[in-house]
N, C-alpha and C positions, 0 to 999 in steps of 0.2 A: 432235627427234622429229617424223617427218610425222603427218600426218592419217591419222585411220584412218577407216573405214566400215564397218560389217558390221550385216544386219537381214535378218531371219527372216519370213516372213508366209505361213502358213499358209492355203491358198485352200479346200481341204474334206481331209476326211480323207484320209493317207495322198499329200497333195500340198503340199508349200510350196516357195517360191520364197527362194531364198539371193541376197541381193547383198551388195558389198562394191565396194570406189574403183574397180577395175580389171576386176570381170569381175560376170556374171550367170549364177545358175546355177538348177535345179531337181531336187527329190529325191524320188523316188519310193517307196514303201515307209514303216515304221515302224521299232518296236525290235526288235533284232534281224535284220534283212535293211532293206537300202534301196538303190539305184541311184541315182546324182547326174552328171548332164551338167552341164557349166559353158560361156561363150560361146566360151571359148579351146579350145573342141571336147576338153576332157578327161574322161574317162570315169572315172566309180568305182563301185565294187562292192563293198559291206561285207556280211559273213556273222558272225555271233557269238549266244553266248547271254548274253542280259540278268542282269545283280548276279555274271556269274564272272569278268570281265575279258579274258574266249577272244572274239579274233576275227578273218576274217580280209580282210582287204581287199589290192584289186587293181585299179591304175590304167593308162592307156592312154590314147594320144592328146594333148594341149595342147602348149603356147608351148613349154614344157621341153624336148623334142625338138627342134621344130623349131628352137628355140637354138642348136642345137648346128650345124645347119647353117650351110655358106662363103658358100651363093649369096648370102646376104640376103633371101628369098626368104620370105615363114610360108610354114608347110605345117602343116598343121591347127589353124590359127587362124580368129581371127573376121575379117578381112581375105580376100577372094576374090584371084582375077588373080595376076598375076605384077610387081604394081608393090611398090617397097617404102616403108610407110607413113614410113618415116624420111627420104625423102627429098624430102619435102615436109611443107609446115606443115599437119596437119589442120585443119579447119574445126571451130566450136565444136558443131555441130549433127551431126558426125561422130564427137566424142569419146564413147568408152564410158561414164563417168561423167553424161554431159549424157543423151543415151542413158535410160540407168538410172532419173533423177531423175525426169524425165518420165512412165517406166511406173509407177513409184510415184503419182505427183500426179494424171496422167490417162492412162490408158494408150492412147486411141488416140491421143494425139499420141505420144504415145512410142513406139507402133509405125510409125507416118509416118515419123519421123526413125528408125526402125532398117530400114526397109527403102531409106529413101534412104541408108545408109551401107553402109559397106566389110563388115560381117561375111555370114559364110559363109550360104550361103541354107538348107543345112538348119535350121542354127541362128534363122534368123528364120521358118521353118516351122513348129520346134517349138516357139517361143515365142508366134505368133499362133495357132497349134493351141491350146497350154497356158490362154491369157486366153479363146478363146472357147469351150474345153471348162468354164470357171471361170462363164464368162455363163449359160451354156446350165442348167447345174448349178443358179446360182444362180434361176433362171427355173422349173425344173421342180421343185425341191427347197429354196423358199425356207425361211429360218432361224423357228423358231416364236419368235415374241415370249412374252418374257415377263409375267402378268398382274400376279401380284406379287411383290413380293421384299422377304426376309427375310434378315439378319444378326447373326449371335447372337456374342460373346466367351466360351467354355467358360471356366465357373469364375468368370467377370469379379470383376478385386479391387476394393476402392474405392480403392486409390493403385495408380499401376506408377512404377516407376523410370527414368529420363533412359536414351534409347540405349538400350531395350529391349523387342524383341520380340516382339507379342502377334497370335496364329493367330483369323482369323476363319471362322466358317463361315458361307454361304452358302447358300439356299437359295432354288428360284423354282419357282414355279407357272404353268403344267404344268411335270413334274420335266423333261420333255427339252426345255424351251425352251432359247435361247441363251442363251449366260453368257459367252461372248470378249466383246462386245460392252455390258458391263457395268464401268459406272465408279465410280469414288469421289470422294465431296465429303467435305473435311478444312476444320476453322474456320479454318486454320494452315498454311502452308507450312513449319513444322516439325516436321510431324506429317504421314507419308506411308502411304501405303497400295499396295504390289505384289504378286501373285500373293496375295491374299489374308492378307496380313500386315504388319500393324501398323508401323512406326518411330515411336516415340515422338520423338523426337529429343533437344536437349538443353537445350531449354529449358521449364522448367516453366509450368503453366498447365491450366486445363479447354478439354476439343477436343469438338467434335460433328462426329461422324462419320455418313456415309451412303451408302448405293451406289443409284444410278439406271440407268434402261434408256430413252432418250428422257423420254418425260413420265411414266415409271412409277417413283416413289422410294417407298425400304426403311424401314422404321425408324430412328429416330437411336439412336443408339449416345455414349453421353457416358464419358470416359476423365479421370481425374487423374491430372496427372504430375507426379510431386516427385523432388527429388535426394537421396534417399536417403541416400547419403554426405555431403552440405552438412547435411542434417536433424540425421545422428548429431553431428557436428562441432558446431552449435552447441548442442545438446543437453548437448554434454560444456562448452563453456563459461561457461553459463546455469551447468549443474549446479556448475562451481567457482567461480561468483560468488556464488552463495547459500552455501557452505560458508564462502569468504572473508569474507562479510557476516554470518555466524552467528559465526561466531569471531571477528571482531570486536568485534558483539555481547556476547559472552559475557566477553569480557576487559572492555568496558567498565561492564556489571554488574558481576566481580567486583571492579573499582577504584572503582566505588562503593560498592561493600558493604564493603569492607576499608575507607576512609574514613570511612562511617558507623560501623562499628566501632570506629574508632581514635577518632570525635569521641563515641561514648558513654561508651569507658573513659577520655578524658582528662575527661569532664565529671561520671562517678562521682568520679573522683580528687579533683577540685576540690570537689565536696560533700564525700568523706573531709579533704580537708584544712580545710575550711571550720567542718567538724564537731571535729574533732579539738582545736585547741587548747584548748576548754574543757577539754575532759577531761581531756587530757592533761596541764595543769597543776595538776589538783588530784592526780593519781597519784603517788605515791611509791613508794621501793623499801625493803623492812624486813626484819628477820629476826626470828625467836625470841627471839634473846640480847643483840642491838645497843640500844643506848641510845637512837640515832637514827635520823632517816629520813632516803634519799636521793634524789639523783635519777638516780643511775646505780647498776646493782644489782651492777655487782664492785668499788663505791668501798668503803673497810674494811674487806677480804677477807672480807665478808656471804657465812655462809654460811645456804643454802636461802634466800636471797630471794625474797623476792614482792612483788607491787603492792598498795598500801589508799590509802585518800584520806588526804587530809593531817586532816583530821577525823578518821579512824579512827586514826591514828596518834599524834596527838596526844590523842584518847581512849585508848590502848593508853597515855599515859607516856612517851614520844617525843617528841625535840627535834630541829630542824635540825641537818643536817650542817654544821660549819664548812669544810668544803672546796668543798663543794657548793652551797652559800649565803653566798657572800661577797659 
């Protein structure tokens, strides 16, 4: 892919000047009607009305024709005479591009070197016409400075999100002062400001923001920027490490509380047993009609058995079981 160039600059209303690698041009008019002459002597003419897409344009004149001519010869190019520029090496102070860069950076060396070159003499007519009708302008109808300047965020949030968008308005006293000529200071070069609109960019961070006119600056302007998306994300992991750590929690209460459980019922049992054999040795098993006492209550097919102490039973007339006390 070559090099491209193309730049816009605007000299007063209704007049800016178009370049680009190869040619220099100028355009007359606004939206909806404008006239544009380029150096390769092409003419253009656009007619439409503005937001309907109707319009109608009509060119005439440049290199494109003259292409097509045998001689070798331009004809209504930037190149005068009858020599053809192809057959010979141009000189670096002769190239259109060299040309160009110069009326940008300083324009009257840049008009020296376009009237000591090959292009057509209207064309260097209407460009040193163009620069000192722009002088002259500038002279009689200089730009009002601005006194102060203001900068406001409609709505301003306290976070914006990475890579996104934020409308500033501006505002200067006197209201018709100049405002091209007004710039912005960012804490960040990843945090930009054009045609009055924010980039956050994509890294997060607090930015102060400011627009100045020479030695006249605006308010600062202070912006949060977070990722939004990174924020929710650990949000959501935070959120299931505490659930993981609850529930873990929770299991390991209740495997101590079922153990304490288990050590209270094994340490009741151990008193029940501890407790028990006294008693339990003096209890016997008897009935109404049986002679004697047991220690098992279906030994001698006892019927209605029940338990008494061995004292009660031997009060009751009750003698050991011989099966049962052997």
């Amino acid at each position: 892919m070559g090099l491209r160039f193309q730049k816009r600059i605007k000299l007063f209303p209704g007049v800016r000047i178009n370049l680009n690698k190869k040619s220099f041009g100028v355009t007359f008019g606004g939206k909806g009607l404008h006239y544009t002459i380029n150096s390769k002597g092409k003419h253009t003419a656009s007619a439409g009305v503005p937001g309907t897409g109707l319009y109608y344009t009509k060119s005439y004149g440049g290199s494109s024709q003259s292409a097509k001519r045998s001689s070798g010869t331009p004809q209504g190019g930037i190149i005068s005479g009858g020599e053809n520029p192809n057959w010979r090496k141009k000189k670096l102070r002769e190239r259109t591009w060299f040309i160009i860069l110069w009326l940008i950076l300083f324009f009257p060396v840049g008009l020296y070197f376009m009237w000591r070159s090959g292009w057509r003499k209207e064309v260097k007519i209407g460009i040193s016409a163009l620069f000192a009708v722009s002088v002259v302008y500038s002279i009689l109808f200089p730009p009002v400075r601005p006194e102060s300047i203001s900068i406001e965020i409609p709505n301003q949030q306290a976070e914006y999100d990475i890579n996104q968008e934020i409308p500033i308005t501006l505002s200067v006293m006197p209201e018709d002062a100049e405002t091209d000529s007004i710039y912005f200071h960012t804490s960040s070069l990843s945090v930009d400001v054009d045609d009055n609109i924010i980039s956050t960019g994509n890294t997060e961070g607090t930015y102060d923001i400011y627009a100045y006119y020479g030695d006249v600056k605006s308010n600062t302007l202070t912006i949060n920027v977070v990722d939004f998306e990174a924020r929710e994300e650990a949000a959501r992991i935070e959120a299931e490490r505490i659930a993981e750590e609850e529930r873990i929690q929770m299991e390991q209460e209740a495997a101590e509380q079922a153990a304490e459980e288990t050590a209270n019922s094994e340490g009741n049992n151990a008193q029940v047993a501890e407790s028990q054999p006294e008693s339990s040795l003096n209890l016997v098993w008897v009935d109404d009609t049986a002679a004697r006492y047991h220690l098992k209550s279906d030994c001698s097919g006892m019927d209605a058995a029940y338990q008494v102490t061995i004292e009660q039973a031997e009060a009751m007339g009750k003698t050991p079981c011989g099966r049962c006390y052997r």
